[in-house]
N, C-alpha and C positions, 0 to 999 in steps of 0.2 A: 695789967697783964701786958708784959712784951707782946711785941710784935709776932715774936717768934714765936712764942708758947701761939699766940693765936691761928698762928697758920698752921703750926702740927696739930689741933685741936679737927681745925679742919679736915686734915689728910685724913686723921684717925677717925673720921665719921663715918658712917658705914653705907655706902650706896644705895641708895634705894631700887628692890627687888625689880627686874623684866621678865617680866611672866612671859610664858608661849603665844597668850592671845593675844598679848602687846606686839609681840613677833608677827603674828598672821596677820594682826591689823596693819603692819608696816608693809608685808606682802601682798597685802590685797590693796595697800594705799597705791604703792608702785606697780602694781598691776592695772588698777584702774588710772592712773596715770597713761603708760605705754598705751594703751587700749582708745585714752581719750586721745592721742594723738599721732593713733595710725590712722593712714591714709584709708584702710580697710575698714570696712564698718563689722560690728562683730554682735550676734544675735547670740543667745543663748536661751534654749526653751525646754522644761522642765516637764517631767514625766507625763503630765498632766494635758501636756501641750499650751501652758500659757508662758509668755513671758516673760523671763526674770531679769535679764539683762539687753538693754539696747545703744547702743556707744554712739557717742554724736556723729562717728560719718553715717554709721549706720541710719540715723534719725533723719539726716541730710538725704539720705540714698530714697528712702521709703517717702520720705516727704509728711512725717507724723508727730505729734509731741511724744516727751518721753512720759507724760504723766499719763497720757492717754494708752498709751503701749503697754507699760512694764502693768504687769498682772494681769491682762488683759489674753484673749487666746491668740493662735496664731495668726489667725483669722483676720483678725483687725488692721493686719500689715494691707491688704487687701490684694495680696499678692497670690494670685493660684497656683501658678508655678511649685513657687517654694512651698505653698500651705501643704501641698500634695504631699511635696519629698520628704517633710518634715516630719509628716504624719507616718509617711513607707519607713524612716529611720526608728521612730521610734515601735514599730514593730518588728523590722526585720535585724534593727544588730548594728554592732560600730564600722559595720565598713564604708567608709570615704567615698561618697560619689561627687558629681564636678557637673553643673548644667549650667548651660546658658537662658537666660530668663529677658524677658521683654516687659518695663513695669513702666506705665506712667512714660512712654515714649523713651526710656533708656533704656540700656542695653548692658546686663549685670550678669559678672561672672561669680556663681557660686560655689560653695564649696560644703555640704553638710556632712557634719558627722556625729553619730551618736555616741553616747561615751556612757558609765554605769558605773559606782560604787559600791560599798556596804551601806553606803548612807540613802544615796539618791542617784538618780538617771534621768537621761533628757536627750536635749541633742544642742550643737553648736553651730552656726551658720558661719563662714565669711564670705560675706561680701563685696564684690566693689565695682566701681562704674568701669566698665568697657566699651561706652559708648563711642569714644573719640579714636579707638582701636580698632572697635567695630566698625566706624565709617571709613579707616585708611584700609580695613581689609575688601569693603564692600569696593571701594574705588578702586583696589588693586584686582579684583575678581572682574570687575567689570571692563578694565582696561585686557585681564589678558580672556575675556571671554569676546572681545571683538577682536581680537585678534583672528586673522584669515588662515592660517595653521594652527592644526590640532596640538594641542597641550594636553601633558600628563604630568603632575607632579608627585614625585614618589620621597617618602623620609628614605634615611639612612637603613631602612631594615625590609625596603621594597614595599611600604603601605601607600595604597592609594590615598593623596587629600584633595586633589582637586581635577576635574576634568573640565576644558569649554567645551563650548557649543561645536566648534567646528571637529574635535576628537569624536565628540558624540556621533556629530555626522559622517565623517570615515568610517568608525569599526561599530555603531548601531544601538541601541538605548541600552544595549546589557552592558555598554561600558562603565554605568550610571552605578549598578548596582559593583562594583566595586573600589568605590571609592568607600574610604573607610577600614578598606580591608588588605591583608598583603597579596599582590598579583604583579609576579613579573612580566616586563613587557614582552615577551614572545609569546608567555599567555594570551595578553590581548592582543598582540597582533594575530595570534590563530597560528603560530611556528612551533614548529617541531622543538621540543626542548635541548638544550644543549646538551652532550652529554659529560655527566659530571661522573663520570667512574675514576678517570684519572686525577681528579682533583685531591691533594693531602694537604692538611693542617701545616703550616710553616714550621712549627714546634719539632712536629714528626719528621718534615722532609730533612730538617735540619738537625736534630737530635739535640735541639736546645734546653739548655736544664735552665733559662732565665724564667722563673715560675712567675713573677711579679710585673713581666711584660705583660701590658694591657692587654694583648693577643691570646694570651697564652691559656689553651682551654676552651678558646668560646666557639661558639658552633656555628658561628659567618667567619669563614673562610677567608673573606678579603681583607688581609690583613692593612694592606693600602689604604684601605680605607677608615682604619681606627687610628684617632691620634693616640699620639706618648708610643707609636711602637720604633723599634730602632729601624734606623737606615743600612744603607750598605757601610756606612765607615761605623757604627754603633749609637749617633747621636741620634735622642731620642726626636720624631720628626713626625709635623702635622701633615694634613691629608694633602695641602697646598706644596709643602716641599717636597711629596713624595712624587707627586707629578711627575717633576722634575729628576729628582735624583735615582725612582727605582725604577727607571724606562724601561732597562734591561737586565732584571729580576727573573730570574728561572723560575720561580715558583710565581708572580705576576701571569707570565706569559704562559703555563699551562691553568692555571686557574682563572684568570680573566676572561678569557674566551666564555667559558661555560659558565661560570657565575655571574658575568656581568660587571662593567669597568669603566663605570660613565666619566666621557670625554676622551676615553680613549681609542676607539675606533673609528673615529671622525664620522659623516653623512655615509651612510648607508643605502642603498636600494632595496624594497621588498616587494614583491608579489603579494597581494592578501585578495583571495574571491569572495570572501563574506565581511559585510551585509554586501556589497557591491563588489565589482570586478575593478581595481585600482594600482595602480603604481602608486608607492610611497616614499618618498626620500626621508629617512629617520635618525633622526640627531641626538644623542642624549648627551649633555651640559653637566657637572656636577656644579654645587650650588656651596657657598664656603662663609663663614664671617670672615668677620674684618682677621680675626687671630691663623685664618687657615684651614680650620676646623672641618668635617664632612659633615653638612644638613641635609643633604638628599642631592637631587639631580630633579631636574626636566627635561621629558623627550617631547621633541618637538617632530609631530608629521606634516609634511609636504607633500601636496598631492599632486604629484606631476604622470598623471593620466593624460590627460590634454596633449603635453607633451611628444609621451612615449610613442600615441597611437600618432601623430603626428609624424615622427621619426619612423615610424613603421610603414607607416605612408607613404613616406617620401623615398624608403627605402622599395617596398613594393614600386612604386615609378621606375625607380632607377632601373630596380632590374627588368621593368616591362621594356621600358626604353630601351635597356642594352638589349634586349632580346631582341625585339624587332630590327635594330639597328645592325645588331653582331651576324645575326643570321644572314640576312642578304651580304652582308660585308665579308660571312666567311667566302662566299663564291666568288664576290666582285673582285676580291684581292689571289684568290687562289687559281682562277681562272687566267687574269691576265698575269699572274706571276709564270705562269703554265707558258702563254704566249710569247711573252717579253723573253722566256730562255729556249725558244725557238721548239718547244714539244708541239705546235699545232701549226709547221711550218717556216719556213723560213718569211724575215719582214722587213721592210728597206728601214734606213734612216728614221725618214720623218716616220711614220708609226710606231718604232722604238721609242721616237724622244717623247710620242705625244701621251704612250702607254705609259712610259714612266713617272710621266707627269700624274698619271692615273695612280701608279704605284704610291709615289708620294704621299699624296694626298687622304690616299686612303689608308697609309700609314699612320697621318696625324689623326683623324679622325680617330680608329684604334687606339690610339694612345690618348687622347681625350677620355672614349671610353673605360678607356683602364683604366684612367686616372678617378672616372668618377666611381667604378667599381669598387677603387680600391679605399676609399676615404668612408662608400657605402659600409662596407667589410672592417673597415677600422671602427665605426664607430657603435658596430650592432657586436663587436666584437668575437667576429667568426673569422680573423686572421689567425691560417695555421703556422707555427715557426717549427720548423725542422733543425733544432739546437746540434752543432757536432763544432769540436774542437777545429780551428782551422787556422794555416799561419798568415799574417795579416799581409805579409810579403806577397801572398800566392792571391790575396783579394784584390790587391791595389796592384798584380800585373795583369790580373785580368781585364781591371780597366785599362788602362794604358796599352794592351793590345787592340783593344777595342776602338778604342782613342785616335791612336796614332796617327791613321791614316787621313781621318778626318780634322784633328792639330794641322797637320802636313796641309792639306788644303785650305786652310785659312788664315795660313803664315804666322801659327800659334809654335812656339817651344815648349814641348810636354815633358818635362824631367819626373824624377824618383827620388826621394831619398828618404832612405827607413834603412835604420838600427840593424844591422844583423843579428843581436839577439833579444828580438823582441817576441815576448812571451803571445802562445795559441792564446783565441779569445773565442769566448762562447758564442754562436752566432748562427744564424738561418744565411747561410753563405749569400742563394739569390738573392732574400730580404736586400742584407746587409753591401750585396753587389747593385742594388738596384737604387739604393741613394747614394753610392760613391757614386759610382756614373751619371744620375742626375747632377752633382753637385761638379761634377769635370765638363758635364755638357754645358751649363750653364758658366762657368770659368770662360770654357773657351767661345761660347757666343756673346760672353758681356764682354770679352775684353778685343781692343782693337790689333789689328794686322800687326806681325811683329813682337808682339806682346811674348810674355811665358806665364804657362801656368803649372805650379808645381802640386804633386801628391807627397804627403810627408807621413809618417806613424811616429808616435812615442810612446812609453810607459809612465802610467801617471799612477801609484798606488794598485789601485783594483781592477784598474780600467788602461784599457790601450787606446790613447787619443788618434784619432785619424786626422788630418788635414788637408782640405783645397785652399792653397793661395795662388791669388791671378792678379797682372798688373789692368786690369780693367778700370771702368770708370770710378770704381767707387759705390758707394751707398751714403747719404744721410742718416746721423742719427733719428732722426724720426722715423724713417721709413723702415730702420734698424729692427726698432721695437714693433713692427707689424710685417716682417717679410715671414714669418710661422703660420702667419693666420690665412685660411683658408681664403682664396679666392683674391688675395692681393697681391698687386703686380705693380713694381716701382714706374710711377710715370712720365715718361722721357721718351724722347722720340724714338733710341734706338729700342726700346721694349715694345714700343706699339708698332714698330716695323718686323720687330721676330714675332710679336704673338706670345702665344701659351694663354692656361689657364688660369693659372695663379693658386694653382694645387700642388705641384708637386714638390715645395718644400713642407707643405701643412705634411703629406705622406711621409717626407724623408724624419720628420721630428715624430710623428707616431711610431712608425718602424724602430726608431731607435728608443724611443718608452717605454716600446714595446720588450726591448731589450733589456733594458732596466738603464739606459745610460740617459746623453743629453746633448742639446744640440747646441751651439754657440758662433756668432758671428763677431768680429770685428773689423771694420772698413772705416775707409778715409777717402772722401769724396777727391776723384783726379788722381788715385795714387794705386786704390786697387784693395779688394780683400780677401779675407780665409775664412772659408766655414770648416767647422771642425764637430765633430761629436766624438763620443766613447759608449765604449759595447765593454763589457765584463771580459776581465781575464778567463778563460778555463779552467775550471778545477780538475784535479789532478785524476779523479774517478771518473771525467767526462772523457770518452773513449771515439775516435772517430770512427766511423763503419767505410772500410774500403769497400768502393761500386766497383761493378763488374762490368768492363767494355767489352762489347764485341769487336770481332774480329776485320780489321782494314775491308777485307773481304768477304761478305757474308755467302752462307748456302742457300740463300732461298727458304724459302717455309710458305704454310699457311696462316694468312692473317684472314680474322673473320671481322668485318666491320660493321655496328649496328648503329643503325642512326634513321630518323626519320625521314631526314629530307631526301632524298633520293640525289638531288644534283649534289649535293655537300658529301655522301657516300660515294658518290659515282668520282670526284674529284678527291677524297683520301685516296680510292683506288687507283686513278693516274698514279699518283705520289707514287704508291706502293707497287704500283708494276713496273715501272723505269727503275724502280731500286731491283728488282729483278725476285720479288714476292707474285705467289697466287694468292688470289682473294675473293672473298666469299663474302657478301652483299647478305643483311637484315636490315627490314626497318621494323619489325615492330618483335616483342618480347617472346613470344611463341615461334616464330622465325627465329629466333635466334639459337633457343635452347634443343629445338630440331638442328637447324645445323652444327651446335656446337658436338652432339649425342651423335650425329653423324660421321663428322671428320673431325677430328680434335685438332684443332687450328694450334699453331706456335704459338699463337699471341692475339690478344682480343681488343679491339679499340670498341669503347662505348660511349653513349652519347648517352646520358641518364632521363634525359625530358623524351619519351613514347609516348603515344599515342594510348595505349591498352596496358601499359605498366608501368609502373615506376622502377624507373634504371635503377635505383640505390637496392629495390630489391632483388633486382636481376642478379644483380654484381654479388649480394650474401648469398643467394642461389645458387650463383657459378661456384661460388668458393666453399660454399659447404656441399657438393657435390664432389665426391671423390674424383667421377673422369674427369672434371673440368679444373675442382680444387690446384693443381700444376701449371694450370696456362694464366699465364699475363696478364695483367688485362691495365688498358692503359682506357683515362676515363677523358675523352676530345665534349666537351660541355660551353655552352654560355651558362650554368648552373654556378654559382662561383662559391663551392663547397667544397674544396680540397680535402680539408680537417675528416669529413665524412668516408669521402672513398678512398684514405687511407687507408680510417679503424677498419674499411669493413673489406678492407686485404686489395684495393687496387696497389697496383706496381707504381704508375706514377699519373699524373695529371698535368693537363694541357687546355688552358681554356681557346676558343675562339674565336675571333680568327686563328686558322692554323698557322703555326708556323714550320713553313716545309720542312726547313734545317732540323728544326729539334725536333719533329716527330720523324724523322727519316732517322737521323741518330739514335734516339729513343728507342726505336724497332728495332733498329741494327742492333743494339748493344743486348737489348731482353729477348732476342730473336737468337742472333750471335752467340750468346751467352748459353740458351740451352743447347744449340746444333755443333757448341765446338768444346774443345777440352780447354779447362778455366784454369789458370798459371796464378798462384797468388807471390807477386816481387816482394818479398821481405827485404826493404835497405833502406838505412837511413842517410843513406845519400842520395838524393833526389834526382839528381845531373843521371847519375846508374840507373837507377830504379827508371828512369823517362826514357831515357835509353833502350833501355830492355823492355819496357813494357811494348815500344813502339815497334821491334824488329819481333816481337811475339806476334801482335795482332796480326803485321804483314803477311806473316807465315801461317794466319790461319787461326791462330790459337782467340780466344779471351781471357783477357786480364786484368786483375784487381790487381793498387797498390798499395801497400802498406809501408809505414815510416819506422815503425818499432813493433816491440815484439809482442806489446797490450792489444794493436792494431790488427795486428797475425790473425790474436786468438780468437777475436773481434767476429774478423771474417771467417774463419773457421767454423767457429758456432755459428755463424749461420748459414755459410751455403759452402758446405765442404771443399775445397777446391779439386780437382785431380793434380798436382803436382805443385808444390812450394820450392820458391829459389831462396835461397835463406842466409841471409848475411851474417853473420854471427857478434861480432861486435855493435851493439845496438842500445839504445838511452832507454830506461822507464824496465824493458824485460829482454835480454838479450837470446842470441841465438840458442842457445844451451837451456834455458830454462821454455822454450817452445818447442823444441824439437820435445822432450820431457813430455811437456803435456800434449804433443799431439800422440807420440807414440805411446802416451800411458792410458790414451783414451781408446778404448774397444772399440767404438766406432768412428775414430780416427786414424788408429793407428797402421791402417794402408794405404798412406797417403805418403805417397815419395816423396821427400826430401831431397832437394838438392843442394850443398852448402857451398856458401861461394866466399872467400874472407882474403883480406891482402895482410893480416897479421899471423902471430906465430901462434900454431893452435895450441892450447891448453893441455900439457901431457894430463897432467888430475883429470881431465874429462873425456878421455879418447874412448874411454865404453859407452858415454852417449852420441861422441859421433859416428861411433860404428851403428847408433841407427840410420845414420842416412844413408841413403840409395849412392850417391855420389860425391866428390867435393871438388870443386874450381877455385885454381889461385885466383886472384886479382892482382894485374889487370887483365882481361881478355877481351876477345871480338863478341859482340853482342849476337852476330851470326852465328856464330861457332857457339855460344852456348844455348841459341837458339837449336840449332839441329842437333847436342845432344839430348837437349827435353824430349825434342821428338821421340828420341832412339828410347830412353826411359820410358816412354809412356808407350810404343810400339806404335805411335803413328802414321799411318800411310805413307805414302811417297807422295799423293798428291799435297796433303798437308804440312809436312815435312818440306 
């Protein structure tokens, strides 16, 4: 036979048959294979509850033969744990449970589940050692259970898994019982829940038909927090780059709040009274693998009780101290202020110089005080900011009038230079006047004879930068990075010969924080430096409120003054009788509300600390009393609560020591302001409008000013005026569109107009100027259009 016939002999032979069992036995071969060499040990136990299957890790794990196992009950593993679960599976059904078990000093994660055929039924175990898991977990537990801050760790869906000891001890053993379970942390902190009314699905706020975004559908709202959802450019982005990229997210930023957005609202404060009365500082962290992923968060509490009452402490001091201190200091300063300007006699020379030395003195001391007042109030955060639009031109010559004279005495050169068109910026004018001028008085006392020191403004984006630079000594970078901090004062001979506290630029950098801007120095030791910070531009809806001055010349009135002390009322009334006021004396809350029911005083100074009441309630009493609701009431306090006797309707606030000048003004103007007829100057020309306003007051009248026509309406709505001067060419709402609303308003619309304009008037609009009472070219005599006001309003002759 060839070769060849032999080998197609072969092909042609016919394969011998593989049956199915042949088959099954090759799948149970490779099954008992993979089985003998996973890591997992794998039990398998038959209706009966004995044994049929034990896999070598499994016989490894139990620490048994397999010849003694297999047939055997369950029992024999000698394991209770499992004998239990095993025995509960094969009565109750195939559902999967998961327990941890302790056998023979390890520590085994199991897994049973019972499973059922036509044939046969049982249950299947896996198991495996988690022993060396279980000790990095125990190590990790124990690491953050001594830890001295309360821990809470929550999954991705807000489930409690783990609390320490010191959480415990903050919010009280029922913290215990929810771990395990889902509780947001405002739950357990005992807070009010957020309110989630406004919160919408992303899908919906967005009308996205992407059905296959992982977000889309699910009933956790934060979509931030799910990987695979897209970003703001489309790209699909973990929880890590969302961080990052959706900061400013419209749907983030209403939904976060109320659902909750760990790590993004940085350290927190809370009040909680239960189980104990505590401060908390509260942190929540989200927690990410290596890929970016969201696993949960931990919030971490900080119990700064200790602290707070601390701060409370030292804040109660401060103000005992100022009180005791301010009080005798209002007399000592207001009495020889009395003195020194000859009201109790004329005095030679030397008693002038030696009073004045008095004067001084007890000036600094004051300003110490204030200083500590005001650091007190900055940091218990009860500073009030009185926000209005203001030109930065008009801040920075406030100082520099201020300034001037006292440059001129110490052979300083005080210049200006700022932008003519630099935009209004948001600001508490005083605030914002009260670190310029620290920061001018300091220029010119660090720098030597000769010297200049300039004020400058710019626009920087959002923000209007202000500047002092002075040729003075200079500063050191070291000293650079601590001249902010509280209570330090660069050390050099000439600083330990001027003094201070080493407070008042810590003030000038909160004030401006406070603003939302910032402070910044840079100097050059021998050559001179410039501090500088920025306050927010104004926005365009922020409207300034024209005040209303009284008259050069006031009428007199009755002022009623309540106050405890008797010498500190008895020395407001000096003040007020040499201004040419009668005055009416209370000290204590029942004296007052008698004399107020009696004579209805023009104007009422209050001192809020009585004896038998509390002034803040007086003050809601006076103003929700109809007779009195109309009078004034200005509140003279060492209480240092402005914020307060604003809301509850004082006119204005004055801590202190008095100070004569501005409660004597103060009076005049809210005094002035009822007893004469109120002029409101409409012009955006300011050189005019100061002009006029000043040859009004002379003649008697009171006057608010307004720059534009938003300003007009401003003061309108709120204290009508009797007669508007009204320039018609105006920025923002001109004259034609106020005249409009004042005469379209019923109870505006009796209110004289006067239009004063150096352009050609508008023929299209002469049916609205036939509302006004009169019209004046420009230019004219400020006289002369003072005494036709008079004739419009039918003013006396004495006023006139």
């Amino acid at each position: 036979m060839s070769k060849r016939d032999h080998w197609t002999g072969i092909a042609h032979r016919k394969a011998p048959t593989v049956t199915e069992g042949d088959r099954e036995l090759r799948r149970c071969t490779h099954l008992r294979t993979l089985i003998a060499h996973a890591s997992e040990g794998f039990v398998v136990i038959d209706g009966t509850g004995n044994i049929r299957v034990l896999s070598e890790a499994a016989v490894d794990v139990f620490d048994i033969a397999r010849d003694a196992a297999v047939g055997a009950p369950i029992e024999t593993l000698g394991c209770t744990q499992l004998q239990a679960a095993v025995r509960s599976a094969l009565i109750d059904g195939p559902d999967a449970r998961t327990l941890r078990i302790t056998h023979r000093g390890r520590h085994l994660g199991c897994t049973v589940t019972a499973y059922s055929d036509d044939h046969e039924s049982g249950v299947a175990v896996v198991v495996r050692d988690d022993s060396e898991l279980f000790e990095q977990q125990e190590r990790l537990e124990a690491i953050l259970s001594s830890v001295g801050d309360g821990l809470i760790v929550f999954t991705p869906d807000d489930c409690v898994t783990f609390v320490n000891p010191a959480a415990v001890e903050l919010l009280g053993e029922s913290l215990l019982d929810a771990v395990g379970n889902q509780a947001p942390l405002s739950g357990l902190l005992g807070l009010e829940p957020a309110d989630a009314s406004q919160c919408m699905p992303c899908w919906q706020t967005r009308a996205c038909g992407v059905v296959e975004c992982p977000q889309y559908g699910s009933e956790d709202l934060r979509c931030w927090l799910k990987h695979g959802t897209p970003g703001p450019d489309g790209e699909a982005l973990s929880f890590r780059d969302k961080q990052e990229r959706c900061v400013g997210c419209d749907i983030r930023a209403v939904n976060g709040p109320a659902l909750g957005d760990p790590g993004a609202q940085g350290t927190v404060e809370i009040e909680i009274a239960e189980p104990e009365h505590r401060f908390l500082e509260v942190r929540t962290s989200p927690v990410t693998d290596r890929d970016g992923h969201y696993l949960g968060c931990i919030s971490t509490l900080h119990d700064v009780t200790a602290t707070r009452e601390i701060a409370i402490m030292k804040n109660e001091f401060v103000s005992m101290v100022s009180h005791e201190l301010r009080t005798p200091l209002t007399s000592i300063k207001g009495y020889v202020d009395l003195i020194v300007d000859g009201e109790a006699g004329e005095i030679n020379d030397v008693q002038r110089e030696f009073l004045q030395i008095v004067q001084e003195n007890s000036d600094r001391l004051v300003s110490l005080i204030n200083d500590l007042l005001d650091i007190s109030r900055i940091e218990s955060g009860r500073v009030h900011l009185r926000i209005e639009p203001l030109e930065p031109i008009d801040i920075i010559n406030g100082v520099m009038g201020t300034f001037r004279t006292y440059a001129d005495q110490s052979g300083i050169t005080l210049t200006a230079r700022i932008p003519s068109d630099l935009p209004r910026v948001a600001v508490d004018g005083d605030r914002i006047g009260q670190v310029l001028m620290n920061l001018t008085s300091n220029a010119i006392k660090y720098s030597p004879g000769g010297g200049e020191v300039t004020l400058g403004a710019s626009h920087a984006g959002d923000f209007v930068e202000f500047r002092v630079t002075d040729t003075g000594l200079g500063i050191s970078e070291e000293d650079q990075r601590q001249l902010f901090n509280k209570f330090f004062r660069v050390d050099s001979s000439l600083t330990r010969e001027i003094g201070g506290t080493g407070l008042g630029l810590s003030i000038c950098k909160s004030v401006v924080e406070l603003h939302g801007g910032a402070v910044s120095v840079t100097s050059v030791l021998g050559e001179g430096s410039t501090f500088g910070f920025s306050v927010p531009i104004a926005p365009s809806e922020l409207i300034r409120m024209p005040a209303v001055e009284g008259p050069v010349k006031t009428h007199g009135g009755t002022v009623l003054v309540i106050d405890r002390d008797p010498e500190i009322a008895s020395l407001i009334e000096t003040f007020l009788i040499k201004r040419g006021y009668d005055v009416m004396k209370a000290h204590t809350a029942r004296e007052a509300l008698a004399a107020a029911a009696d004579t209805k005083p023009s104007l009422i100074t209050l001192d809020v600390l009585l004896d038998d009441h509390d002034g803040f309630d007086l003050l809601q009493h006076l103003k929700e009393d109809p007779a009195t609701a109309d009078v004034p009431v200005v509140v003279l306090s060492i209480v240092t609560d402005e914020g307060k006797s604003l809301r509850l309707g004082a006119a204005d606030y004055l801590e202190k020591p008095i100070d004569k000048s501005r409660l004597i003004k103060l009076v005049d103007d809210l005094v002035g302001a009822k007893a004469s007829p109120v002029i409101l100057v409409v012009d955006d020309d300011r050189h005019i409008a100061d002009s006029l306003a000043h040859t009004l007051r002379a003649r008697g009248f009171a006057v608010a000013q307004a720059y534009n026509g938003q300003e007009a309406m401003q003061a309108v709505e709120a204290t009508p005026p009797d007669l508007i001067l009204l320039d018609l060419k105006m920025p923002v709402m001109d004259g034609y569109e106020v005249i409009q609303s004042v005469k379209g308003n019923a109870e505006t619309r009796h209110i004289p107009i006067v239009v004063m304009t150096a352009h050609r008037i508008d023929h299209d609009k002469t049916d609205i100027l036939k509302l006004a009472a009169e019209h004046v070219s420009k230019p004219f005599e400020p006289e002369t259009l003072a005494m036709r006001v008079a004739a419009v309003l039918g003013a006396d002759e004495e006023l006139a």
